[in-house]
Short mmCIF file of the C-alpha atoms (twelve columns), coordinates in Angstrom:
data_MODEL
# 
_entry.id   MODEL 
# 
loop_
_atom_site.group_PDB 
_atom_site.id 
_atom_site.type_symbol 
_atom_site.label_atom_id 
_atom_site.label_alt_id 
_atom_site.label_comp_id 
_atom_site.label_asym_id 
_atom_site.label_seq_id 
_atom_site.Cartn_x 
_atom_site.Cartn_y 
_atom_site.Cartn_z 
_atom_site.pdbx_PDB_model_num 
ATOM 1  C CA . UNK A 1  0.000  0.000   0.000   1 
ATOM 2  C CA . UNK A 2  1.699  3.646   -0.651  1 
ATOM 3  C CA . UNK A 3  2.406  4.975   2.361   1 
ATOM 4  C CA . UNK A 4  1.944  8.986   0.326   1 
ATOM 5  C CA . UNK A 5  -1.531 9.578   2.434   1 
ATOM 6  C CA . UNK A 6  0.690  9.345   5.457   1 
ATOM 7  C CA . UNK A 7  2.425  12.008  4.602   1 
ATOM 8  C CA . UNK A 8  1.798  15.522  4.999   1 
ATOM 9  C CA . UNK A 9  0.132  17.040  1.880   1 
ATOM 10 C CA . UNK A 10 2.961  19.939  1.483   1 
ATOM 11 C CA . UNK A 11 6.394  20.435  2.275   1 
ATOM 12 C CA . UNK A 12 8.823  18.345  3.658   1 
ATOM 13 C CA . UNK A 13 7.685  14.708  4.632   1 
ATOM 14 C CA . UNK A 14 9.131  13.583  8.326   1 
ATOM 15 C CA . UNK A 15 11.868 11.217  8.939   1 
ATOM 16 C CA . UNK A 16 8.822  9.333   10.473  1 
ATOM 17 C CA . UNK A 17 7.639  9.489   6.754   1 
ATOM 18 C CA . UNK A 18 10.439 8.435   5.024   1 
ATOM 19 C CA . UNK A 19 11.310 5.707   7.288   1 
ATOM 20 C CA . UNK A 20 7.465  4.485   6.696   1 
ATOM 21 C CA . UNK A 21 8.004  4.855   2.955   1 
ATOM 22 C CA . UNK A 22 11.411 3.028   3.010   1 
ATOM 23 C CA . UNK A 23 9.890  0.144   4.851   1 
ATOM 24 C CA . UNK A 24 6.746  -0.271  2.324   1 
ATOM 25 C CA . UNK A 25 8.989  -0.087  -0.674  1 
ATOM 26 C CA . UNK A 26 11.383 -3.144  1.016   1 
ATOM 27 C CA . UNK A 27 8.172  -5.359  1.756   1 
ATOM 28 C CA . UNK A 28 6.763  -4.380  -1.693  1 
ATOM 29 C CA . UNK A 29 10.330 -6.147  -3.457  1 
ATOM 30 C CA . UNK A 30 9.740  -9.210  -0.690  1 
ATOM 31 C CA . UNK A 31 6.570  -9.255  -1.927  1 
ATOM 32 C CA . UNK A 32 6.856  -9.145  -5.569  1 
ATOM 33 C CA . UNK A 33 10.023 -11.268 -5.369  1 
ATOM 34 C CA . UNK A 34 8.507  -13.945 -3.500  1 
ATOM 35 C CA . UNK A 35 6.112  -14.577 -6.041  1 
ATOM 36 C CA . UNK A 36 8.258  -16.030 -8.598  1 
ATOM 37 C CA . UNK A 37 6.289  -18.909 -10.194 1 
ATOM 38 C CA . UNK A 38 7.574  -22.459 -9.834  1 
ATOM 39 C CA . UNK A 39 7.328  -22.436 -13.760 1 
ATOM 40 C CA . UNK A 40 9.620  -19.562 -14.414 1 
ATOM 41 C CA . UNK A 41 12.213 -21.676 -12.659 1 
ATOM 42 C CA . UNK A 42 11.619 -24.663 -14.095 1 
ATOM 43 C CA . UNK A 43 11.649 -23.065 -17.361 1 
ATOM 44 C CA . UNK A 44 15.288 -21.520 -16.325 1 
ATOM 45 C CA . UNK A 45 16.293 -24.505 -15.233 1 
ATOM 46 C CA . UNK A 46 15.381 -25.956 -19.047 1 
ATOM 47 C CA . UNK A 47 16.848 -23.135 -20.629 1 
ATOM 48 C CA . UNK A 48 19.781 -23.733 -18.647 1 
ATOM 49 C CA . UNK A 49 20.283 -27.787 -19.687 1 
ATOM 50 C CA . UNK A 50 19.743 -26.854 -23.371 1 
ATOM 51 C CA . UNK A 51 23.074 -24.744 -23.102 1 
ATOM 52 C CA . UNK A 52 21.366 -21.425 -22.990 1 
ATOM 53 C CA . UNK A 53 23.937 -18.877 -21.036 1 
ATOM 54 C CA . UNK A 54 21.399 -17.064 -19.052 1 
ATOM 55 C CA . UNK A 55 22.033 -13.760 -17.121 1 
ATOM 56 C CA . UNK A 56 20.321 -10.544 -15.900 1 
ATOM 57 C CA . UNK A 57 20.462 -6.781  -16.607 1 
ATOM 58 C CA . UNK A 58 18.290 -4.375  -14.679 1 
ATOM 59 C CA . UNK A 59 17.475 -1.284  -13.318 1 
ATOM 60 C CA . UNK A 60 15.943 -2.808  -10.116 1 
ATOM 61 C CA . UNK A 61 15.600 -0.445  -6.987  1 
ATOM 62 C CA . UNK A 62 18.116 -0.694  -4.261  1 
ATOM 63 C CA . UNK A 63 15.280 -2.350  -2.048  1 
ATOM 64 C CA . UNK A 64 14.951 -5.257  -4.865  1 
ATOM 65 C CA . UNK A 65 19.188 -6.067  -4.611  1 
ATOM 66 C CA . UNK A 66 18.589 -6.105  -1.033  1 
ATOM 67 C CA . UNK A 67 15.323 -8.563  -0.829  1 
ATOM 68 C CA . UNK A 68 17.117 -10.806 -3.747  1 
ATOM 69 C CA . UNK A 69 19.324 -12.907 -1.637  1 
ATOM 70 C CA . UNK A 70 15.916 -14.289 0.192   1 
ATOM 71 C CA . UNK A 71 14.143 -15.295 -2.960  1 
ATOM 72 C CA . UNK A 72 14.295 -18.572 -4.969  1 
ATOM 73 C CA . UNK A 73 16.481 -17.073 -7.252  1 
ATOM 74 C CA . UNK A 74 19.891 -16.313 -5.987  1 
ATOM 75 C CA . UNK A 75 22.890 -18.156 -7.378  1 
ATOM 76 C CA . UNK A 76 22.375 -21.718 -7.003  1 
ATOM 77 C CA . UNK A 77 24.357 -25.398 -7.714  1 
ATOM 78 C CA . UNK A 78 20.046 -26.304 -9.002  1 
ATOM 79 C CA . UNK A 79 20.208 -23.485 -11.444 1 
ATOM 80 C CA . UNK A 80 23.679 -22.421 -12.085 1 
ATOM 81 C CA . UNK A 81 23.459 -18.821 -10.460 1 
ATOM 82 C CA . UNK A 82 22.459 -15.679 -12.147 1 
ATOM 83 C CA . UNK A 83 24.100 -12.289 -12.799 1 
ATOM 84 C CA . UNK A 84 23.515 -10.098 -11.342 1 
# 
């Protein structure tokens, strides 16, 4: 949920704020992270035994680098790691 109606309309938003709107955009990346589908895997994983090189290039927030290592998908001996 954005956290913008808990902030004041104008000027500057509190530390209070901005701590509260740090926080929701860290569980937002757990969130979306942790619902990477069992088939997306498997299909890297079949991508992977056909030979396909696989790797990654994004411009993911900080908060999605720092959720990343809890997912399914960091570097693994199952899938051969990904770069990151």
């Amino acid at each position: 949920m954005p956290c913008a109606s808990r902030q004041p309309a104008r000027g500057t938003p509190s530390d209070e704020a901005v701590a509260l709107a740090a926080s929701d955009r860290r569980a937002l990346a757990r969130r979306v992270l942790a619902s990477v589908s069992s088939a997306t895997l498997d299909t890297l994983d079949a991508l992977r035994a056909a030979g396909h090189p696989l790797g990654l290039i994004s411009n993911a927030t900080a908060e999605t680098a720092e959720a990343w290592p809890d997912t399914s998908l960091p570097p693994s001996p199952r899938r051969g790691g990904l770069l990151l």
